[in-house]
C-alpha positions in Angstrom: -28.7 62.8 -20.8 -27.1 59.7 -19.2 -25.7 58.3 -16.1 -21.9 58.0 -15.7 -20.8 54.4 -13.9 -17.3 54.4 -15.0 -14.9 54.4 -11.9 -13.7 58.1 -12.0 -16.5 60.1 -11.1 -15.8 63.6 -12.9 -17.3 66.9 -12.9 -16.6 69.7 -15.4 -16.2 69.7 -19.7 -14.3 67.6 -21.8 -14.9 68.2 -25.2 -18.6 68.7 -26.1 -19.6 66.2 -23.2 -20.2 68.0 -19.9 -20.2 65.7 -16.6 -21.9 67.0 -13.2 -23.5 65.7 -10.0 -27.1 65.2 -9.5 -29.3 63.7 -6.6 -29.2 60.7 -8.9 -25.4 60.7 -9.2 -22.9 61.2 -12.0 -24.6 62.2 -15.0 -23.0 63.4 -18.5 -24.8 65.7 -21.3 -23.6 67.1 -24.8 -22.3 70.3 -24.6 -23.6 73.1 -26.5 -27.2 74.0 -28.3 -28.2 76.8 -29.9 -27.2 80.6 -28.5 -29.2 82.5 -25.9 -29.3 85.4 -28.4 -31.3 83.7 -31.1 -33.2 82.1 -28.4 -34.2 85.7 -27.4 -34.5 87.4 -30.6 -35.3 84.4 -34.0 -39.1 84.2 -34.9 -38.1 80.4 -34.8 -37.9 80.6 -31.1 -41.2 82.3 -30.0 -42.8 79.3 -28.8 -39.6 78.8 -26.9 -39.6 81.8 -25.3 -43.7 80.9 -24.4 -42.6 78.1 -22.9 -39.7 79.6 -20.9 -42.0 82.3 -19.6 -44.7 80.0 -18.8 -41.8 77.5 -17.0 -40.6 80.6 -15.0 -43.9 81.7 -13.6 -44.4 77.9 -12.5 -41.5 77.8 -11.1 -41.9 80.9 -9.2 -45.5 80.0 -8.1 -44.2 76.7 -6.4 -41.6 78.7 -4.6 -44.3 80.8 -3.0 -46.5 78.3 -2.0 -43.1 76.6 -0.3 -42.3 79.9 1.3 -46.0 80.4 2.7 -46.3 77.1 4.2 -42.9 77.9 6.1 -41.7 75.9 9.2 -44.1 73.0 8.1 -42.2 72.2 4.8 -38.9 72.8 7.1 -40.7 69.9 8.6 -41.5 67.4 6.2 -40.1 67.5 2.8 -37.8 65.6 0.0 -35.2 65.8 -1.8 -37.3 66.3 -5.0 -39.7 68.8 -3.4 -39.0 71.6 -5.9 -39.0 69.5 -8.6 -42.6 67.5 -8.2 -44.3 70.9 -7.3 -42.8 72.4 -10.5 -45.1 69.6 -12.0 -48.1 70.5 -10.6 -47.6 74.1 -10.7 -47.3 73.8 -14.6 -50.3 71.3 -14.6 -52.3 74.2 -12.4 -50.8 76.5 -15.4 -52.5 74.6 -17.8 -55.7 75.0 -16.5 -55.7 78.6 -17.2 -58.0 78.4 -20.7 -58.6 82.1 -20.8 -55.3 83.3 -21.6 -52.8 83.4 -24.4 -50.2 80.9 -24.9 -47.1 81.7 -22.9 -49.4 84.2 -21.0 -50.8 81.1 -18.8 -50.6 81.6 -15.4 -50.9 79.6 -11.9 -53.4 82.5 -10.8 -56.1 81.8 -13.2 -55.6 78.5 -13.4 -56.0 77.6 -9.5 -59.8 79.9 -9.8 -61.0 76.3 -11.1 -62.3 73.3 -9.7 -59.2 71.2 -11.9 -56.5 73.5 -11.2 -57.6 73.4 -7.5 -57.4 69.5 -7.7 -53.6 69.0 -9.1 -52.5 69.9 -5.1 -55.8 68.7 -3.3 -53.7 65.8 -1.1 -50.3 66.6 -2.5 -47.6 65.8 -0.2 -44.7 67.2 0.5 -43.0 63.8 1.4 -43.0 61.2 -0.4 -40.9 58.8 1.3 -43.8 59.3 4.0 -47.9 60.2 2.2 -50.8 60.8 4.2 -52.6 57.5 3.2 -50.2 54.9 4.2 -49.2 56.5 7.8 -52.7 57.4 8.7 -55.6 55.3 8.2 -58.4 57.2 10.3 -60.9 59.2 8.6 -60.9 62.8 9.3 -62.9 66.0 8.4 -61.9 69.4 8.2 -64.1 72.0 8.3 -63.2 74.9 5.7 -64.6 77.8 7.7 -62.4 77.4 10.8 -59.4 75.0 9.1 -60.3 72.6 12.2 -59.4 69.2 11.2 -61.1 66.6 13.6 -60.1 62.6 13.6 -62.7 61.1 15.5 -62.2 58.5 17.9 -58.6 58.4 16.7 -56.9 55.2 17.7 -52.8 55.4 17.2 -51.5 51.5 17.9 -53.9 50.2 14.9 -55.0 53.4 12.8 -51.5 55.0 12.8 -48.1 53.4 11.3 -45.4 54.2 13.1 -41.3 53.8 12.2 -39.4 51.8 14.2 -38.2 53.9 17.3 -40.7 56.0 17.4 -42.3 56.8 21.1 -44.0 59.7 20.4 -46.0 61.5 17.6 -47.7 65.1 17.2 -50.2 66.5 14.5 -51.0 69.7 13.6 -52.8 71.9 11.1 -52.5 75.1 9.8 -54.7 77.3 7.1 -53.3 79.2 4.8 -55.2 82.1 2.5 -52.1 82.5 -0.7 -53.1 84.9 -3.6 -50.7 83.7 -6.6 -51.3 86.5 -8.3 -50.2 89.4 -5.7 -47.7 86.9 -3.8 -49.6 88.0 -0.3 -50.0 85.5 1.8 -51.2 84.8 5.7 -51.3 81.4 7.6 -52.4 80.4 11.2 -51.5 77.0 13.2 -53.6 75.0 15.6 -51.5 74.1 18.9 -49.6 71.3 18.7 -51.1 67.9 19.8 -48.1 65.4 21.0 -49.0 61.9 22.5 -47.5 58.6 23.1 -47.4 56.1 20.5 -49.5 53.5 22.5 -51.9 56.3 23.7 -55.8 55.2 24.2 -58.8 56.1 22.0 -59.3 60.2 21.8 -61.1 62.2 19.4 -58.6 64.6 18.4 -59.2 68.5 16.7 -56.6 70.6 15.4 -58.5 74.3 15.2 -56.2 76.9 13.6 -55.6 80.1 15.8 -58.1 82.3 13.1 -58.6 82.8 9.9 -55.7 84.3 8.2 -56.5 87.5 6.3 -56.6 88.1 2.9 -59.0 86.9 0.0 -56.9 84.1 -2.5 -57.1 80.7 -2.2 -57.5 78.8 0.7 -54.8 75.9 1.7 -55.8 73.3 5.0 -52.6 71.2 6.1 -52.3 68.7 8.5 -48.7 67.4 9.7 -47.9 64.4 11.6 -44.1 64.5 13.2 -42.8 61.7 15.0 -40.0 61.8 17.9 -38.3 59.0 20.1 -37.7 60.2 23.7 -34.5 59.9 25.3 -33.9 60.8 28.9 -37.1 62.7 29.4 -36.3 64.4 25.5 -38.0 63.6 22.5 -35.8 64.2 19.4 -37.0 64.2 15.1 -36.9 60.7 14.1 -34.4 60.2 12.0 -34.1 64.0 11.5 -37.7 63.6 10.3 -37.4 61.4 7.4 -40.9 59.7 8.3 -43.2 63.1 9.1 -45.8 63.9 6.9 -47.1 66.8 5.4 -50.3 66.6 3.3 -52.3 69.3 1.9 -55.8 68.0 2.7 -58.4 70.6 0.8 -58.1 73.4 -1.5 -60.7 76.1 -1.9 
């Protein structure tokens, strides 16, 4: 695969090159490969097909946890989202020792402490992770989903983009079983403050526990707004919010 930087920027097959559009621009491939047939069918291929299954599932598994998690991902996300939790999805995957090859799966994998630890603090924007916007401590307490930042100071523990007046945070708990696809989720009411606000500790208790027995999921988000005329509108349609997932269980 390489990038096209010639002056006419194509898209379609000319000869046995093929030229599309990407998020990172013009890129050109060779045509062809070996048919779908004997990918399905030649002894040759059975690791391939492993793999493929195994890729699928992955792939799958990181579109549920995207659906579960809802209007907070709507919220704070990039454009390579998909991508980086197909990663960790086939890293989780991996951590599944019990089964065959090409029988791995993201539900037997998560059951342990290493496949728990590929999303413990993933975030689902990276052009904005939990460690460099805040820089309080904060606890969350896996019975309830409460996260508390104590003594929470925003003008020195919080970084804030450049026309920002306003922030909130939020968490939710989610319980996701990878295996039968059922998921629930509950919020915690939305806390939303002035960027120069004074010292406050602030807790963020989920509604309930969300029903269900799979694996359990604590988020915290952080939004911020600039307020116009009494209004506070997404900063720059939320480009700097964060969403972090901040324990796994």
């Amino acid at each position: 695969m390489a990038k096209s930087n010639g002056i006419l920027k194509i898209e379609g097959t000319l000869e046995n090159l093929t030229f599309y559009k990407s998020a990172d621009g013009h890129m050109v491939r060779t045509k062809g490969g070996v048919s779908r047939n004997r990918i399905l069918n030649d002894p040759a291929f059975v690791r391939t097909r492993e793999n493929g299954v195994e890729f699928g599932h992955s792939a799958q598994a990181g579109k549920l946890l995207r659906m579960a998690a809802g209007q907070l991902v709507f919220k704070a996300k990039d454009s390579k989202l998909s991508s980086r939790m197909l990663k960790v999805m086939s890293g989780i995957k991996n951590a599944d020792t019990a089964s065959a090859r090409g029988e791995r799966t993201v539900s037997e994998g998560i059951q342990s402490e290493d496949g728990k630890q590929y999303l413990r603090g993933f975030d689902f924007n990276q052009r904005a992770v939990l460690p460099a916007v805040l820089y309080a401590p904060y606890e969350v307490d896996t019975a309830t989903g409460a996260i508390t930042i104590a003594d929470f100071n925003p003008l020195q523990q919080l970084r804030t983009p450049q026309g920002a007046t306003h922030f909130s945070l939020q968490s939710a708990f989610l319980n996701l079983d990878f295996g039968t696809a059922e998921y629930a989720i509950t919020y915690s009411d939305v806390v939303n403050l002035p960027t120069n606000s004074g010292i406050a500790t602030q807790t963020l208790t989920p509604s309930g526990v969300p029903a269900g027995s799979g694996i359990q999921f604590y988020f915290l988000l952080i939004e911020f707004f600039q307020e116009v005329n009494a209004v506070q509108y997404p900063l720059n349609n939320g480009a700097f919010n964060v969403l972090n997932i901040v324990a796994v269980q």
